[in-house]
N, C-alpha and C positions, 0 to 999 in steps of 0.2 A: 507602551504596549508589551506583552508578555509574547517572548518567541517559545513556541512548542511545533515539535517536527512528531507528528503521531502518525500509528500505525492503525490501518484499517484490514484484517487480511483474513483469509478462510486457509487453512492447512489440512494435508489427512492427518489421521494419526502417527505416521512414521515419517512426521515431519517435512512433505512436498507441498508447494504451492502451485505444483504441475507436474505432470507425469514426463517421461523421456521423450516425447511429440510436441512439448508444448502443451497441451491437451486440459483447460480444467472440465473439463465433463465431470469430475468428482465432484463436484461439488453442486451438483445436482439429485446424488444420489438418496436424498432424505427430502419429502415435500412438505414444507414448513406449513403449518396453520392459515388458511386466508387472511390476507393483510398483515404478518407479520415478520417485520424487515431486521429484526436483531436491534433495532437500536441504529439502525445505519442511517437515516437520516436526521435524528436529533445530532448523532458524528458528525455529518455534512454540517449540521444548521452550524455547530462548532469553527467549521473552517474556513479562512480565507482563499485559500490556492489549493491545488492538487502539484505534487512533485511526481512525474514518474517515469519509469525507464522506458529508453526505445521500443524494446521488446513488448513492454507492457502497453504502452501506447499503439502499437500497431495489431496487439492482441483486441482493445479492445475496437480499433478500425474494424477488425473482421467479424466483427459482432452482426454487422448489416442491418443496426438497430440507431436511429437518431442521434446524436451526440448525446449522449447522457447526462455529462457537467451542463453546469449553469457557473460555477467557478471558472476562474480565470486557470489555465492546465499549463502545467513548464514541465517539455518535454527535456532528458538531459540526454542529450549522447555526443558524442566527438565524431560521429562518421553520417550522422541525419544531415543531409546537406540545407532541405529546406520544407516546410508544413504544408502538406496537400492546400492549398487553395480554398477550397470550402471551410476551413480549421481555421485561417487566419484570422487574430481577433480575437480569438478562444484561446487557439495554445500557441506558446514559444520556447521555440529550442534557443535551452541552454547550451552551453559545454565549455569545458576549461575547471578549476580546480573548486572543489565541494563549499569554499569556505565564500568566494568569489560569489558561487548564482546564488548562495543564499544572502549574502552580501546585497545583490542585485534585486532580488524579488524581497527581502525587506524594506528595499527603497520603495518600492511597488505600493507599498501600504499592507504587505503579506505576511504577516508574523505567524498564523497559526495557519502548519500548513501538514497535507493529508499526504504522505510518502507511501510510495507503492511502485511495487517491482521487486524481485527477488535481487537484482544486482545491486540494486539502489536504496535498498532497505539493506545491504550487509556492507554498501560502500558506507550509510550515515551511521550505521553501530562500527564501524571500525573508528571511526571518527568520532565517537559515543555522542551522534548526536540527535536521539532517538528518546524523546520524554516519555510517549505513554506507545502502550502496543496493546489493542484488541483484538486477542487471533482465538479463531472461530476453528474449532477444533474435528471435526466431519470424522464420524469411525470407521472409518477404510480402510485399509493399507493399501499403495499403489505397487509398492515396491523398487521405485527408483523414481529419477527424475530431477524435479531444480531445487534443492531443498531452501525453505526457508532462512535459516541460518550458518553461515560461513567461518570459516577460523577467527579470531580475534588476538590482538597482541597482548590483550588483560582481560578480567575480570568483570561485566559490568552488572552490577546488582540493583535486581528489580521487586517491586511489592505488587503483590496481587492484591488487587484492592476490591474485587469483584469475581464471582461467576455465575454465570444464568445455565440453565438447562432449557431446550428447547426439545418441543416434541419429545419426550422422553429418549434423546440419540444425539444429538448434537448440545458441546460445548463451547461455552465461549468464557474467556477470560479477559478480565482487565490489568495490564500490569502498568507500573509507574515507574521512574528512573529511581531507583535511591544513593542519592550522589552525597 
């Protein structure tokens, strides 16, 4: 089986995946066409597991909206002590070092898996282990916040292999590793 660690993600244009509150409300600001999801669930049909940060995960707790996954979710952090009760069964906290839970969740039977979180999406590119990234590009500017990508110690070079326009205002891009 084929392991791929992919990106699923909306950005403004000055590069945040949230504003300095936490806050994606940005990404609301354009009302897409009735029924049309970007592509994000053929993405899903794609993947075994969801990988995502504390932060992220408790982002989407405050949604006040049903569990959305139907995949199996591994939550990562070193300081979650343990999964709200209703979640068990659904998600598990990982933690300890990057190379280890995906070690772990390949035993799982999880090789393609959907990485999301702003820490956890610049901890697997530090560790270049990041195959495809689909970031949906929203024309805002917030002007600060959690930006989607972080320092790196190299280089890592990616192909666009795709982009769509939506609504005549919102892009989105496919890129690929080129290793």
């Amino acid at each position: 089986m084929k392991k791929q660690n992919c990106v699923y993600i909306g950005v403004s244009l000055d590069g945040y995946i949230a504003d300095s509150n936490g806050s994606i409300e940005y990404l609301d600001t354009y009302t897409l066409s009735e029924g049309e999801d970007m592509g994000y669930y053929a993405f899903m049909d794609r993947m075994d597991a969801l990988v995502l940060g504390r932060v992220t995960f408790e982002t989407v707790l405050g949604f006040g909206v049903p569990w959305p996954y139907k995949k199996p979710v591994y939550v990562l952090s070193n300081t979650l002590e343990k999964i709200p009760e209703e979640y068990e069964g659904k998600v598990f906290l990982k933690g300890g070092e990057l190379e280890d839970v995906l070690s772990e969740i390949h035993q799982n039977g999880h090789f393609s898996l959907y990485i999301d979180g702003g820490s956890t999406i610049q901890g697997f590119l530090r560790k270049d282990l990041i195959d495809e990234m689909i970031i949906t590009t929203i024309p805002i500017l917030i002007g600060g916040g959690h930006p989607l990508f972080g320092e790196l110690d190299n280089n890592l070079k990616f192909i666009c292999t795709e982009t769509k326009l939506f609504n005549d205002k919102v892009v989105q891009s496919r890129f690929l590793r080129n290793r």
